[in-house]
N, C-alpha and C positions, 0 to 999 in steps of 0.2 A: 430389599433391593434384589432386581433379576437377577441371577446365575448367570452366565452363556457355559455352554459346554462346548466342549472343544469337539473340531471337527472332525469327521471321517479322514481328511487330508492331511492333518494334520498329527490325528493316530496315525497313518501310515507311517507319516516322516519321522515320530517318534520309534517307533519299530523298527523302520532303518537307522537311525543312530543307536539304538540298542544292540543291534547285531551288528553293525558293522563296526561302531567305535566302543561298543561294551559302556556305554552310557546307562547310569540307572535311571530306569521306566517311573520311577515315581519322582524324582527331580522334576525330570524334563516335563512330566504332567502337571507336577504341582507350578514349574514355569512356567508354562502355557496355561494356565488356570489364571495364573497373575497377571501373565501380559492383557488376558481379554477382561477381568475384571477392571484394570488398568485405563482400557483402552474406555470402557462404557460408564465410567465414571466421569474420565477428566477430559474427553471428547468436547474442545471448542466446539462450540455453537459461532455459525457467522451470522455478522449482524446483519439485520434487514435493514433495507436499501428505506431512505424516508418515504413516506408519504408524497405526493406530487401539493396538498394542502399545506405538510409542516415547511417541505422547501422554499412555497409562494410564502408563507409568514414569518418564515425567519428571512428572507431577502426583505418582505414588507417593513418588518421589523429595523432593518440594518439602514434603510435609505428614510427610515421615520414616514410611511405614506399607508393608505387604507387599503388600497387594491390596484391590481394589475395598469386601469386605464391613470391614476393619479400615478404610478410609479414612473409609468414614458412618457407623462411629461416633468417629472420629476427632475430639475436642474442637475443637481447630484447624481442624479441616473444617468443621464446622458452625455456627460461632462465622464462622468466613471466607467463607461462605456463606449466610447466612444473608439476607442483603439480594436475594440474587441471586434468589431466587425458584426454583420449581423447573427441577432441572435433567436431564434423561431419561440418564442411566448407560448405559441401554442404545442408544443411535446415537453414532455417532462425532462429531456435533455439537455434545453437548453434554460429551463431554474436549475439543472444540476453545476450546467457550468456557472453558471451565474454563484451560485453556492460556494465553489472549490473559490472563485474569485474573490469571494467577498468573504465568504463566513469562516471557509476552512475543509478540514476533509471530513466529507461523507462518510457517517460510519461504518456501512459497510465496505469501505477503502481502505480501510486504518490496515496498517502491515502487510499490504500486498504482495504480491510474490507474483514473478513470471517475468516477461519480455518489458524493459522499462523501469522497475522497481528497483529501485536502492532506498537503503534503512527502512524497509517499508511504504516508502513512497513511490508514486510512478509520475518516473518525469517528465509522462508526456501529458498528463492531466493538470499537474499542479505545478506551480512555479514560487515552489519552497528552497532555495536551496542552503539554508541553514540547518534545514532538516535531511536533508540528500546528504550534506555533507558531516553531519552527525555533531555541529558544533550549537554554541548556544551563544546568538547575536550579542550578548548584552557582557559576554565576558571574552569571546573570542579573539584574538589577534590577527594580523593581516598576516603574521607567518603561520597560522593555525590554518588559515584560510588555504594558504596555500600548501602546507602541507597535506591537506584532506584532496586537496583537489591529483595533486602528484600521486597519492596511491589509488585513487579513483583513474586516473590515467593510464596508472601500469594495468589495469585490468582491460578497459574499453578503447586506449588507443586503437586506432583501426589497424597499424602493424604488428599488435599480436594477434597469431594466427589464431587460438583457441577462444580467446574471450574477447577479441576487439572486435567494434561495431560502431560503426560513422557516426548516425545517427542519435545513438546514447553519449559517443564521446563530446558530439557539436553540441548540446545538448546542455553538457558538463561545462564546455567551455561558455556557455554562454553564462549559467550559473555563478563560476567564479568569476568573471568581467562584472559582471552585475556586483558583487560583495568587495572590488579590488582596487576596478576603474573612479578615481574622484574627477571631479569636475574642477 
């Protein structure tokens, strides 16, 4: 296995905690030795995004049909699709959403992080929210329900000033209507 040697920059900053806090020089090297050996071992790798062929054959797959032209007119296709509004066949955009609809998330999706993401999901792509809400359908309660949604609230209502946001919060609420509302 490669070595990394620690930096110029990083001697420095070493050199300054030495003389200014009286920190011993061989500690802090052998900790900074460890963090970068650390860092180039256990460095997630992100997943690649699929193929534009495995997306067409796992949707081929899911609706039972050979290709693209039997798929539309595929009963099941267009009956399942039909809400979706349209969807361009020809970019590989729109097998992705076709994908997150039907099959699930994209691997390189899984544990997203940034603008939209809770528990690793992003709610503006996928309309999971058993998984938004961290519960598991098949044992949950309807006061489970709602207490996931209440602390999901305290954060993205739009009246806190720091974390709230309209958009993520309507979002939330449509989530819990969906898992709360019976007919």
């Amino acid at each position: 296995m490669a070595t990394r040697k620690i930096t110029r920059r990083v001697e420095l900053e070493i050199e300054r905690l030495v003389t200014e806090y009286g920190y011993s020089k061989e500690i802090l090297q052998d900790f900074a030795l460890f963090i970068l050996q650390k860092e180039s071992v256990s460095r997630p790798q992100k997943a690649k995004s699929l193929p534009l062929l495995e997306l067409k054959t796992k949707i081929y797959q899911h609706f039972d049909v050979k290709d693209t032209i039997s798929l539309k007119k595929s009963g099941a296709f267009q009956m399942a699709t039909s809400g979706i509004g349209k969807i361009d066949l020809s970019k590989k955009e729109g097998w992705e959403i076709l994908y997150r609809k039907f099959i699930g998330i994209l691997p390189n999706e899984t544990n997203e992080q940034g603008y939209g993401c809770i528990n690793g999901i992003n709610i503006f792509k996928y309309n999971m929210p058993w998984n938004v809400f961290g519960l598991d359908p098949q044992v949950a309660t309807t006061e489970e329900v709602k207490d996931a949604y209440r602390k999901l609230s305290k954060i993205y209502h739009p009246d806190i000033p720091q974390t709230g946001d309209s958009k993520i919060f309507e979002r939330l609420t449509i989530f819990y209507k969906s898992l709360t509302d019976r007919f």
